[in-house]
Every structure is written in C-alpha cells, then in structure tokens.
C-alpha positions in Angstrom: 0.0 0.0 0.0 1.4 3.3 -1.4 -0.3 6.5 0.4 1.2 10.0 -1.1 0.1 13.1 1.1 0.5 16.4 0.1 -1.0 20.4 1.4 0.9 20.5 4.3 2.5 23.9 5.3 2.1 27.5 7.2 -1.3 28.8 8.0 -2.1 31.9 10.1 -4.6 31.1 12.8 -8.3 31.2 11.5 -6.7 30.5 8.5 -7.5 26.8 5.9 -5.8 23.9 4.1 -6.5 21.4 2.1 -4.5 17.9 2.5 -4.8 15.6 -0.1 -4.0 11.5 0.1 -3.8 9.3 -3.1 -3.6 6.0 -2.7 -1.8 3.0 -4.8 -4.4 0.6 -3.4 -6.9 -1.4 -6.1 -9.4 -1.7 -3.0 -9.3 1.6 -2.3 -13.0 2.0 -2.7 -13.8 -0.7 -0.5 -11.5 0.3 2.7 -11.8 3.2 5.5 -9.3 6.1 5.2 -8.6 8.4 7.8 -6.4 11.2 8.7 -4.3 11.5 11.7 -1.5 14.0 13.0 0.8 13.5 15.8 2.6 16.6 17.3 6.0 17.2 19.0 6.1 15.0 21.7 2.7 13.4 21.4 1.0 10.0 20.8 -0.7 10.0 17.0 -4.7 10.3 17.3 -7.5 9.9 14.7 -8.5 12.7 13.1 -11.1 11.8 10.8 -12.6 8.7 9.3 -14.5 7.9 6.2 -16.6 4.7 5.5 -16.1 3.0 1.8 -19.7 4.3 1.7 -18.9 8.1 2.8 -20.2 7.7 6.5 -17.3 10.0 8.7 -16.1 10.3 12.2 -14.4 13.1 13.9 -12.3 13.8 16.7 -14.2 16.1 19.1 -11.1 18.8 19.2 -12.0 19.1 15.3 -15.3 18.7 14.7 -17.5 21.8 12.6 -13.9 23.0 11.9 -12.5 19.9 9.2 -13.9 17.8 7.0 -12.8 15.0 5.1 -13.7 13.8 2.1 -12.9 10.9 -0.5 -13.0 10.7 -4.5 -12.5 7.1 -5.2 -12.3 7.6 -9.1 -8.8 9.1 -8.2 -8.1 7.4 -5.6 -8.1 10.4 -3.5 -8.9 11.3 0.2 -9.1 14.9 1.4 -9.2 16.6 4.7 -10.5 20.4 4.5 -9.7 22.2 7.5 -10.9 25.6 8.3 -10.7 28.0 11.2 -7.0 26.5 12.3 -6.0 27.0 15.7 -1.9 27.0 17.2 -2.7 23.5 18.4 -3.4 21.7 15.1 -0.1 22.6 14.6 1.2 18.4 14.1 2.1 16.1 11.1 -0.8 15.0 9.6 -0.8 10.9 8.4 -3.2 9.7 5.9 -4.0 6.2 6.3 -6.0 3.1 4.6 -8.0 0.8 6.8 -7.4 -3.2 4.9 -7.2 -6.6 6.8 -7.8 -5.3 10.5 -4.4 -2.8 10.0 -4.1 1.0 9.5 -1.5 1.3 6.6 0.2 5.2 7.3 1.7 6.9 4.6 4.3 9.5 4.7 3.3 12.7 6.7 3.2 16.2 5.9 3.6 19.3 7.9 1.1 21.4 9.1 2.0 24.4 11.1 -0.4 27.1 12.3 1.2 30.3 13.9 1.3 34.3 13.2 
C-alpha cells in the first residue's frame, strides 16, 4: 500500500488547508481512510474517518472546523480544514484501513502560527 500526502504547510490562525491522500491501493473503494496528526512530543490520534460508503467520524477537538472527504475515481482522500487553531499545529498521516491494520503513509507538515 502506497499512500502520497500532500498540502501540508504554514497557516495563520483562523486560516484553511486542504491535504490531499492518493492511494496505490486497487481496493481503495472498499477500505476506510482516515487522517491522523501527531505533534511534538505526542501519541498520534484519529483525526477523521471515512466509510467505503462516505459515513465520517471526527475527533471532538475538530469537529464543525474539518472535513474529510474521498474521491474514489482518483483514488483520493481529502481533509478540508478551516478556522485552524496553534494547536493543530502536528504532522498529519493519511491512512487506509485493509485486513484489520491501519497502513500510514508519509506525513506532511502542518504548522499554524502568526
């Protein structure tokens, strides 16, 4: 399983990104994604979850603010997040659920500061 992240970077507070995930996986459109970040010093948490039929789950710390999203003729997950706050600041993971195992891709970095 191949999972390519890319959006990552510098956002003022308040500010938005968009992190995109495409994955190598044929079954893509039958497995769970999700997105999760781990920050300095930090254990990696669950960000967002999608269903192979679109239902999601969000953590609490993100929820009205991010939303993630999946286009499974590309291959592609998304994670929109809006109104960023200092402690989003983390490296954000996009994963594939298959077989009873999260597969993580590389990270990228999001960092939200003035």
């Amino acid at each position: 399983v191949q999972l390519q992240a890319s959006g990552g970077g510098l956002v003022q507070p308040k500010g938005s990104l968009r992190l995109s995930c495409e994955a190598s996986e044929i079954w893509f459109s039958h497995s769970h994604m999700g997105w999760y970040r781990q920050a300095a010093g930090q254990q990696r948490e669950l960000v967002a979850a999608i269903s192979e039929t679109s239902l999601t789950t969000y953590a609490d710390s993100v929820k009205a603010r991010f939303t993630i999203s999946r286009d499974n003729a590309k291959n592609t997950v998304y994670l929109q997040m809006d109104m960023l706050k200092p402690e989003d600041t983390a490296v954000y993971y996009c994963a594939l659920y298959m077989h009873n195992t999260w597969y993580f891709g590389q990270g990228t970095q999001v960092t939200v500061s003035s």
